[in-house]
C-alpha positions in Angstrom: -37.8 166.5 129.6 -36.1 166.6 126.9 -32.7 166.8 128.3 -30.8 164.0 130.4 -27.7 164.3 133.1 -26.1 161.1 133.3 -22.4 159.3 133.6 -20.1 157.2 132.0 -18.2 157.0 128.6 -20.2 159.1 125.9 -18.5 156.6 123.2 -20.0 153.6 124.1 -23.3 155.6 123.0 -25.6 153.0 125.1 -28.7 155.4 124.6 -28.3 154.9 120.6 -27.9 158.5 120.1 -27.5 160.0 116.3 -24.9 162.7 116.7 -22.4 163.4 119.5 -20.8 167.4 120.6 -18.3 168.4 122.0 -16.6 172.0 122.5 -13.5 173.1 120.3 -11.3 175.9 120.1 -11.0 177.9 117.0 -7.1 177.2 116.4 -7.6 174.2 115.3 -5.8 172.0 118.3 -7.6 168.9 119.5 -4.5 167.6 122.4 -6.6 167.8 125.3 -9.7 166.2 127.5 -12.3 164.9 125.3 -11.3 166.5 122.2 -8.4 163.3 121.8 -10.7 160.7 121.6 -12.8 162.8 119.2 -9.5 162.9 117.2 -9.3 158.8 117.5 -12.6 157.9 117.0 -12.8 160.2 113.7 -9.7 161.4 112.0 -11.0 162.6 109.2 -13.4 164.9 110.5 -10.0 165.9 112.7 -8.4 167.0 109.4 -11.4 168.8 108.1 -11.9 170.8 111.2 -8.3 171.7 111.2 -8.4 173.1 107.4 -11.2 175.3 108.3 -9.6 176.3 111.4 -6.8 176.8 108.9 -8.6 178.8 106.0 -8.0 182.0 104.7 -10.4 183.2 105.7 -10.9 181.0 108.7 -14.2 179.0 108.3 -14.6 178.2 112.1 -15.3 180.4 114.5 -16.4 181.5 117.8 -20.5 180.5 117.7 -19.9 178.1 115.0 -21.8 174.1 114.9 -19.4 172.3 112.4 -21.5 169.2 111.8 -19.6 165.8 110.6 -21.4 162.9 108.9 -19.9 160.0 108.7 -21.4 156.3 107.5 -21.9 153.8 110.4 -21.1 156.3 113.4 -23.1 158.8 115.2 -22.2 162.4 113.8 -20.3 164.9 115.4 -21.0 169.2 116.2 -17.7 170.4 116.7 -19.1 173.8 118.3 -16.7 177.1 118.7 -17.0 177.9 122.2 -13.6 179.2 122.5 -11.0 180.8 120.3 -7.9 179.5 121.9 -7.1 175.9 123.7 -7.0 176.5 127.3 -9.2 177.9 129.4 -11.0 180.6 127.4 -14.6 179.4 126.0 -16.8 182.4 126.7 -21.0 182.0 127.6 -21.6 183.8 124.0 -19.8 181.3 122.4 -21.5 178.5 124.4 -25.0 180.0 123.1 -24.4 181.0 119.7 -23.3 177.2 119.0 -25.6 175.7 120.9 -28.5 177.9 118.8 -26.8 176.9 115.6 -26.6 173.2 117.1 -30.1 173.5 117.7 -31.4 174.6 114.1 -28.6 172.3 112.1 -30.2 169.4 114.0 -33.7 170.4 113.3 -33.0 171.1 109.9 -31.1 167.4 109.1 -33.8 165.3 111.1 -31.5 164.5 114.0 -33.5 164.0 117.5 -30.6 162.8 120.0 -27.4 164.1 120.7 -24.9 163.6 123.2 -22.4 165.7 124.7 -20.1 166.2 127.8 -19.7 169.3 130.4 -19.0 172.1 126.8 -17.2 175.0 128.1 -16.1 174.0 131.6 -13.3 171.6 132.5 -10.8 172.4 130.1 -12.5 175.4 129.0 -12.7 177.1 132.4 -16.5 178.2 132.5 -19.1 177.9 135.7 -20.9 174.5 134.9 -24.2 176.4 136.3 -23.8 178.8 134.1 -23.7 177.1 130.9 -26.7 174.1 132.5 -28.6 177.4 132.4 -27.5 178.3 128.8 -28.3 174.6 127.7 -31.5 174.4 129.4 -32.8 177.5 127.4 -32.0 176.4 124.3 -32.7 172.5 124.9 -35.4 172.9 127.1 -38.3 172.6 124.7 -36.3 170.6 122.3 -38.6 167.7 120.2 -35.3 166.1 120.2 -33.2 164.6 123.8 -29.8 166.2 124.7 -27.8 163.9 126.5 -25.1 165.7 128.8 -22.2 163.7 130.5 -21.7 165.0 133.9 -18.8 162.5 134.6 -17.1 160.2 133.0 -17.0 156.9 134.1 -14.7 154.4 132.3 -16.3 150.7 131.9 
């Protein structure tokens, strides 16, 4: 199957995987959950999601997959999933990234990609919900989705 549920720190990137995910709001505000070590671990893709957060006209939006490449480290989907920090990411938004997710990594080559519990947590969605919303999309994926469940320091 193409996607994996497993623990532990998605950083560390012990299964080797090409590009990380992670939800983001739409405000341009990375200060909570997951989202701050995103802002560590790659400040510059930090500034260039908060200029198009920023635009006039925005350029990130709800449904959005704002891929980051960056030499030597696993790339990054910023997906949309909500507009506001807090918890508002909506099941639309959660599928219309994930389907742009899905055809930007077929399109660049990439076939793994890791990512923690998008939309719930912080975001205040049903887990269920959006397993079922992954598992459509993912489910027949050449590629393998990693999804942290639970983080597990080490």
């Amino acid at each position: 199957m193409p996607i994996k549920y497993t623990s532990g720190d998605l950083f560390l990137n012990r299964e080797g995987v090409q590009s990380f995910a992670h939800g983001c709001n739409c405000q341009g505000a990375m200060g909570a959950g997951i989202a701050v070590t995103f802002k560590k671990h790659y400040p510059e893709m930090y500034d260039e999601y908060r200029r198009r957060c920023k635009a006039k006209p925005r350029e990130f939006n709800l449904g959005d997959a704002f891929l980051w490449k960056e030499k030597d480290k696993p790339f990054v989907f910023n997906l949309g999933t909500q507009e506001l920090p807090g918890p508002n990411a909506t099941y639309e938004a959660i599928e219309m990234a994930l389907g742009n997710m899905w055809r930007q990594a077929e399109a660049e080559g990439i076939l793994s990609i890791a990512m923690p519990l998008i939309g719930s947590g912080l975001g205040g969605l049903e887990w269920k919900k959006v397993v079922t919303e992954i598992e459509a999309i993912f489910g027949a994926w050449r590629g393998t989705l990693l999804v942290y469940v639970e983080f597990l320091p080490e």
